[in-house]
C-alpha positions as CSV (number, residue, x, y, z in Angstrom):
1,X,51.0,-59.9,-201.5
2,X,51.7,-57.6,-198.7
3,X,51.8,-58.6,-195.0
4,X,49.6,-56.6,-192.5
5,X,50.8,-57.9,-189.4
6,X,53.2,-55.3,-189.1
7,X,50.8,-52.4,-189.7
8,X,48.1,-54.1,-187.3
9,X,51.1,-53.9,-184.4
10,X,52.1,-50.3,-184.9
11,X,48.5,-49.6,-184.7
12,X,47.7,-51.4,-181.8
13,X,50.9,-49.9,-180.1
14,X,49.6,-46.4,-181.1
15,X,46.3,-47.6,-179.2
16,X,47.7,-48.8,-176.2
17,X,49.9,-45.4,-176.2
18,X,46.4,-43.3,-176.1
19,X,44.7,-45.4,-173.4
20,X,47.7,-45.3,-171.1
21,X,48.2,-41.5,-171.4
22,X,44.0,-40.7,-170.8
23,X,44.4,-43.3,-167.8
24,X,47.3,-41.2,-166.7
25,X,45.9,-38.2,-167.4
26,X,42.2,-39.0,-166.0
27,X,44.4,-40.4,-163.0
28,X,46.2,-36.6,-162.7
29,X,42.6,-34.6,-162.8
30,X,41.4,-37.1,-160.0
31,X,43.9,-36.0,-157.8
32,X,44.0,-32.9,-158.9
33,X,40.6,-32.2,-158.4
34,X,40.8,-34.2,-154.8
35,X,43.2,-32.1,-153.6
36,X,41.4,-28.8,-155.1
37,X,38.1,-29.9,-153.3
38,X,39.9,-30.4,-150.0
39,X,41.2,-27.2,-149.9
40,X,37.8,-25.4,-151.1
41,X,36.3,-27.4,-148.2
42,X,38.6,-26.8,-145.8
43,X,38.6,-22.9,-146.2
44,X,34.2,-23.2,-146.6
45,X,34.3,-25.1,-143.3
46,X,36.7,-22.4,-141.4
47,X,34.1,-19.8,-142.3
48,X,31.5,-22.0,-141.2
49,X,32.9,-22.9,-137.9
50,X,33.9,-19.0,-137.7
51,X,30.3,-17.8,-138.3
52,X,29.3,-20.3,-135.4
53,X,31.9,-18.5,-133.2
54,X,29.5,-15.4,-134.1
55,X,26.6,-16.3,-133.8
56,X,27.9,-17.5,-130.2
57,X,29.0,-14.0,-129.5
58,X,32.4,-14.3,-130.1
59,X,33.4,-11.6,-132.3
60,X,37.2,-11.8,-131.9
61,X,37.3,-14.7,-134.4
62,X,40.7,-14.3,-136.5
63,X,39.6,-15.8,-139.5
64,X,42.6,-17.9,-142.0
65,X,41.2,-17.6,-144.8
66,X,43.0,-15.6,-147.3
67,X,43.4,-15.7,-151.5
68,X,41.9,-13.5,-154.3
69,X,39.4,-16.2,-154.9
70,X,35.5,-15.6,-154.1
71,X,36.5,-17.4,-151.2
72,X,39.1,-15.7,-150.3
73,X,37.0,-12.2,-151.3
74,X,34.5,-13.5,-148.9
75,X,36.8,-13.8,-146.2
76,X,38.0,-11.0,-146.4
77,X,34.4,-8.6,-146.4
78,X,33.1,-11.3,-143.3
79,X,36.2,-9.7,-141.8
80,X,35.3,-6.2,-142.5
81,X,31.7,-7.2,-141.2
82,X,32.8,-8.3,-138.0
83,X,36.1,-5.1,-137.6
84,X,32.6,-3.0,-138.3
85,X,30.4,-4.7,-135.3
86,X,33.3,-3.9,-133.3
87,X,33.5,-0.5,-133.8
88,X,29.9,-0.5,-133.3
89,X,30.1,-2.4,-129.9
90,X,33.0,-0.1,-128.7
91,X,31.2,3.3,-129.7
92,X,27.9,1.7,-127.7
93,X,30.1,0.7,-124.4
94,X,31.7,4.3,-124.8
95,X,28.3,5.9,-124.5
96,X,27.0,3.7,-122.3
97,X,29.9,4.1,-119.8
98,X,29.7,8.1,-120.6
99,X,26.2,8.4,-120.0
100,X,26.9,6.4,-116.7
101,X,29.4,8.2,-115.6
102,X,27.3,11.7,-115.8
103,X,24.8,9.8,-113.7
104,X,27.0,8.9,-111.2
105,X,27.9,12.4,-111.0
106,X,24.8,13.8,-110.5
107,X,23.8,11.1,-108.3
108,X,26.7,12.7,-106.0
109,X,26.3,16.2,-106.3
110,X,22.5,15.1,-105.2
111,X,24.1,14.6,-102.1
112,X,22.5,17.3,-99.6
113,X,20.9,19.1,-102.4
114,X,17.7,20.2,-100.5
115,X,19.7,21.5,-97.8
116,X,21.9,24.0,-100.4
117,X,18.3,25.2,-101.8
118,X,16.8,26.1,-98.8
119,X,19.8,27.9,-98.1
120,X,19.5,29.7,-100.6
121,X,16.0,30.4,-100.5
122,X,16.8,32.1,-96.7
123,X,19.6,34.3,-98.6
124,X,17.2,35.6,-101.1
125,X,14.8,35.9,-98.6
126,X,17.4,38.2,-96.1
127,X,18.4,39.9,-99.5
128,X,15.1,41.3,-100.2
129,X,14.2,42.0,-96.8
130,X,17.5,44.1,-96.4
131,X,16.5,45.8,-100.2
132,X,19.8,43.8,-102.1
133,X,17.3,43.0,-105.1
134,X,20.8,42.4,-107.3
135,X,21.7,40.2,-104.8
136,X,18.9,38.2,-104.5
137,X,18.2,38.2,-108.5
138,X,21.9,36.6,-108.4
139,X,20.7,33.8,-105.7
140,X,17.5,33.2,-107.9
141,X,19.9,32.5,-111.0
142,X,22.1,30.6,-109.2
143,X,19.2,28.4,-107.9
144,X,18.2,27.4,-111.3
145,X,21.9,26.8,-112.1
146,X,21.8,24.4,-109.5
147,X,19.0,22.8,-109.9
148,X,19.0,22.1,-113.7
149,X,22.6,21.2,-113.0
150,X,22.1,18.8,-110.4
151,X,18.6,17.0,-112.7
152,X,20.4,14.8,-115.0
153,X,17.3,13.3,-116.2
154,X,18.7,12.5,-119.3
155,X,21.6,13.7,-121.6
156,X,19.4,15.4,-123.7
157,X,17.3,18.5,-123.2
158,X,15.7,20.8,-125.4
159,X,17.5,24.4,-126.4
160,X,15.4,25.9,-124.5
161,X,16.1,24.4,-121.3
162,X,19.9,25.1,-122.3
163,X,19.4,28.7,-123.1
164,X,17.6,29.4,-119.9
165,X,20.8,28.1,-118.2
166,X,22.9,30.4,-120.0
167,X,20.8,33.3,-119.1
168,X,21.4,32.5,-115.4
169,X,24.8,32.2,-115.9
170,X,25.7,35.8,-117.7
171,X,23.3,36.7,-115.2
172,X,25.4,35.7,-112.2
173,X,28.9,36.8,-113.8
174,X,27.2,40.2,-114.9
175,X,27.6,40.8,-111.6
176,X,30.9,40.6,-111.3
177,X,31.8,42.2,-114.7
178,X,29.7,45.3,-113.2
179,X,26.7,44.9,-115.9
180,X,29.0,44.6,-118.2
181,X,28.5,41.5,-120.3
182,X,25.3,41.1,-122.6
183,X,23.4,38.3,-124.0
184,X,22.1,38.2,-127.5
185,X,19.6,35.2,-128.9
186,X,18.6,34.8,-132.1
187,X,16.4,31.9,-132.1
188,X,13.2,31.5,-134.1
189,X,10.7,29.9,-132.3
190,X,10.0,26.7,-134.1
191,X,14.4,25.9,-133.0
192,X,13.1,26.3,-129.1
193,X,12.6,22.6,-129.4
194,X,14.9,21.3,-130.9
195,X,17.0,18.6,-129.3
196,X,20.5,19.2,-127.6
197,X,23.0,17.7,-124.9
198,X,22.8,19.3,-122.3
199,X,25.7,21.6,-120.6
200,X,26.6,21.8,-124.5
201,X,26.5,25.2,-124.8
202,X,27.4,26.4,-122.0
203,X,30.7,25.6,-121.6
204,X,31.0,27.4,-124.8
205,X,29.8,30.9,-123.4
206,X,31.6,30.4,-120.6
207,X,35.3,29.8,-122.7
208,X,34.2,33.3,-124.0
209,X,33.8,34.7,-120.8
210,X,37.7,33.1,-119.6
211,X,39.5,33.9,-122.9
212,X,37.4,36.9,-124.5
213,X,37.9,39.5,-121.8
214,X,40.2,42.3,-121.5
215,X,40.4,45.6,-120.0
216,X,40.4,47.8,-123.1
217,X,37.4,45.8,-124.1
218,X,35.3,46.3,-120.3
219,X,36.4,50.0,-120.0
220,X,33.9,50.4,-123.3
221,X,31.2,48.4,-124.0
222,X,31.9,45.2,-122.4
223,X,31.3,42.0,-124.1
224,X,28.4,40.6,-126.0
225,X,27.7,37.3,-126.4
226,X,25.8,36.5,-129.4
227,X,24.1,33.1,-130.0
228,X,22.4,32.2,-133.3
229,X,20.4,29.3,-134.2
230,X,19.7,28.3,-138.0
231,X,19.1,25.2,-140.2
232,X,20.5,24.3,-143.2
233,X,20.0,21.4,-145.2
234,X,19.5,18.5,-142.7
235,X,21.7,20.1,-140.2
236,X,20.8,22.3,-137.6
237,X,23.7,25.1,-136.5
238,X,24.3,26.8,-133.0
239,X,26.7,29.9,-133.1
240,X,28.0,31.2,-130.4
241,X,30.4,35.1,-131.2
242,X,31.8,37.5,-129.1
243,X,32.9,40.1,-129.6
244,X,36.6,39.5,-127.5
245,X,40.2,39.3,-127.9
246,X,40.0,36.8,-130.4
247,X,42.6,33.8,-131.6
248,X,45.7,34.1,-132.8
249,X,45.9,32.4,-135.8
250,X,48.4,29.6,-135.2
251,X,46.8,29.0,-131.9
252,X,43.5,29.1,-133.3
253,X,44.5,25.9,-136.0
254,X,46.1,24.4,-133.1
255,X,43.0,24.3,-130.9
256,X,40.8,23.2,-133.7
257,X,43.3,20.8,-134.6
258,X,43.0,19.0,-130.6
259,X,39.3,19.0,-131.0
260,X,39.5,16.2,-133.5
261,X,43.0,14.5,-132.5
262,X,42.5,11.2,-130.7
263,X,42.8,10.5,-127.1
264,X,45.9,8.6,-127.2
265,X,47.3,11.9,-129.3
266,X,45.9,14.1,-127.2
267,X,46.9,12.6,-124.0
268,X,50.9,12.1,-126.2
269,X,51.1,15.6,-126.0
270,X,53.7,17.5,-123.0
271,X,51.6,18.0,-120.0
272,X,52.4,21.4,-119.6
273,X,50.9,22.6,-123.5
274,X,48.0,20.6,-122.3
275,X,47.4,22.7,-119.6
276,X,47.7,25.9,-120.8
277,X,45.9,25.7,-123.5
278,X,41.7,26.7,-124.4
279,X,41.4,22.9,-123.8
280,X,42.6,22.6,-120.2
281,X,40.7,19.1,-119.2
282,X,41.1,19.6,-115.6
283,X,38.3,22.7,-115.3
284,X,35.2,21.1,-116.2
285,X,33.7,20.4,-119.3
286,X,36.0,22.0,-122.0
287,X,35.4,22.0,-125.7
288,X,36.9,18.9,-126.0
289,X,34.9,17.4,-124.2
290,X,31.9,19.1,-126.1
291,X,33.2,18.0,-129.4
292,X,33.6,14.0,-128.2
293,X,30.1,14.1,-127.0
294,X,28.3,15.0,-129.7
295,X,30.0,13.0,-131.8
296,X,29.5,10.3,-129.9
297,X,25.8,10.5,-129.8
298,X,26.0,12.0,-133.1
299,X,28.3,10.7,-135.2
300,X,31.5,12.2,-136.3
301,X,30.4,14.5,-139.1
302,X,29.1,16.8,-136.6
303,X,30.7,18.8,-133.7
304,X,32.6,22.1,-133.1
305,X,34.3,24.5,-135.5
306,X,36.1,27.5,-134.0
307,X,37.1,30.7,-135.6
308,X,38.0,33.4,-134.7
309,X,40.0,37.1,-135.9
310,X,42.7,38.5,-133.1
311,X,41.3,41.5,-131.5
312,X,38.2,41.3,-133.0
313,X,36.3,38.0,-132.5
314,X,35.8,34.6,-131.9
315,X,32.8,32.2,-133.5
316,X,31.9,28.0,-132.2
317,X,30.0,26.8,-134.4
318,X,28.2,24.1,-133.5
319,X,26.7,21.4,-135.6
320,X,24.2,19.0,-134.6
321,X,21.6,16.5,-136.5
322,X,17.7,18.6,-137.3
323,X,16.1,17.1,-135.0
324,X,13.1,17.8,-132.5
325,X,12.5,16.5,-128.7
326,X,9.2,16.6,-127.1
327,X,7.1,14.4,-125.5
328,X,6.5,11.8,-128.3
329,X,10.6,11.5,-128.2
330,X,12.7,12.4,-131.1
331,X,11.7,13.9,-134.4
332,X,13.4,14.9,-137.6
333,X,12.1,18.1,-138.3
């Protein structure tokens, strides 16, 4: 006969022993999973309260959330969503405020505006009475300078409207280049059109006119002023050559590199390179100014790309969406 009771015990010890440790254990993923929960909820209700702050138009929320989790992942694309609305709301107050601001200014060269016309209507009116046709051709040009100057409308015009002002302006400045600067279009007729920003190209030809001349140059043929209009692909292209002095070819990278350098670089640079340099911004509208325009209406893949050879040429290329404005609005061609 062999006693059990010591078998039975070991056995029952070795059960208690199990059903302490899955207590412990089931104890452990409790808390465990408590605490995991909490946290899950906690970061969940901080993008909740943070989307609220949103849809309240707050859209400076700094959002805690961090952790290569989905969770975390989320986070972190709800804060590239809301760094992108940003951008978007900056670029919008930018136009805005630009497009305001050339209202304002032709709201105050308004000022007397009927009284400079007539003016000039009695000028051209003494001019041909007295026989100066070339003087009163110059006072019709300058006119229609005026006046398309002075009816800001809108930012946008149609290249036709922007040509025209271009021929009154080489037609006022042949006059003091003694007949000798010319003005070549190349425009097919279905481009006529097309949509542009207006004093966009003009501020082109008249950089030409500044930088292209020299005497050499004058004493021969004087300088021609080609424009060319072309599409390609979805873009439409505006080139504007002459045949002047041309760009040196450090100064040329330079001045293409200040077209796309921000305005905090830009305005870093020494005050006096800033000033003597193609991109003066205290004359009017320079290319700069050209370049930041379109692309703000634009976008930034289009804008201005100079080049140019010393002593033989210089070429703006200009690079705007194919588009069409009439009077149903904007088209894509």
């Amino acid at each position: 006969m062999i006693s059990l009771h010591t078998t039975y015990s070991k056995i029952d010890q070795t059960r208690n022993t199990v059903i302490v440790v899955i207590l412990i254990l089931l104890i452990l993923l409790a808390i465990t999973t408590f605490f995991m929960q909490s946290i899950i909820l906690n970061k969940l209700n901080i993008l909740r309260d943070s989307m609220k702050q949103v849809r309240g138009g707050d859209f400076g929320v700094d959002i805690d959330v961090t952790g290569g989790d989905e969770i975390g992942e989320l986070a972190h694309h709800f804060r590239q969503m809301l760094n992108t609305i940003n951008g978007m709301i900056a670029d919008a107050v930018k136009r805005s405020a630009a497009t305001k601001e050339a209202e304002l200014q032709a709201l105050h060269n308004q000022i007397d505006a009927h009284f400079l016309y007539n003016t000039l209507e009695n000028l051209k009116m003494l001019a041909e009475v007295e026989g100066q046709y070339t003087v009163s051709d110059a006072l019709t040009s300058l006119g229609s300078m005026m006046r398309y100057n002075l009816r800001w409308t809108g930012d946008r015009v149609q290249l036709r409207d922007e040509m025209g002002h271009i021929q009154h302006y080489i037609a006022i400045m042949s006059i003091r280049y003694d007949e000798k600067l010319k003005l070549e279009i190349e425009v097919e007729d279905r481009f006529w059109d097309h949509e542009i920003l207006k004093m966009s190209l003009q501020p082109i030809v008249e950089n030409a006119l500044k930088h292209g001349v020299y005497s050499a140059l004058m004493r021969s043929d004087g300088l021609i002023v080609a424009i060319h209009a072309f599409e390609d692909g979805d873009f439409f292209y505006i080139e504007v050559t002459d045949n002047g002095i041309g760009i040196a070819g450090d100064k040329l990278q330079e001045l293409n590199r200040k077209l796309i350098m921000s305005e905090e670089e830009f305005n870093a640079l020494p005050r006096e390179t800033a000033e003597t340099t193609e991109l003066n911004k205290g004359s009017g509208i320079g290319l700069r100014n050209v370049n930041q325009r379109i692309q703000m209406v634009y976008g930034n893949e289009h804008g201005l790309r100079i080049e140019s050879k010393r002593g033989s040429y210089t070429q703006v290329t200009v690079k705007l969406p194919l588009l069409t404005s009439g009077r149903g609005g904007t088209q894509i061609i």
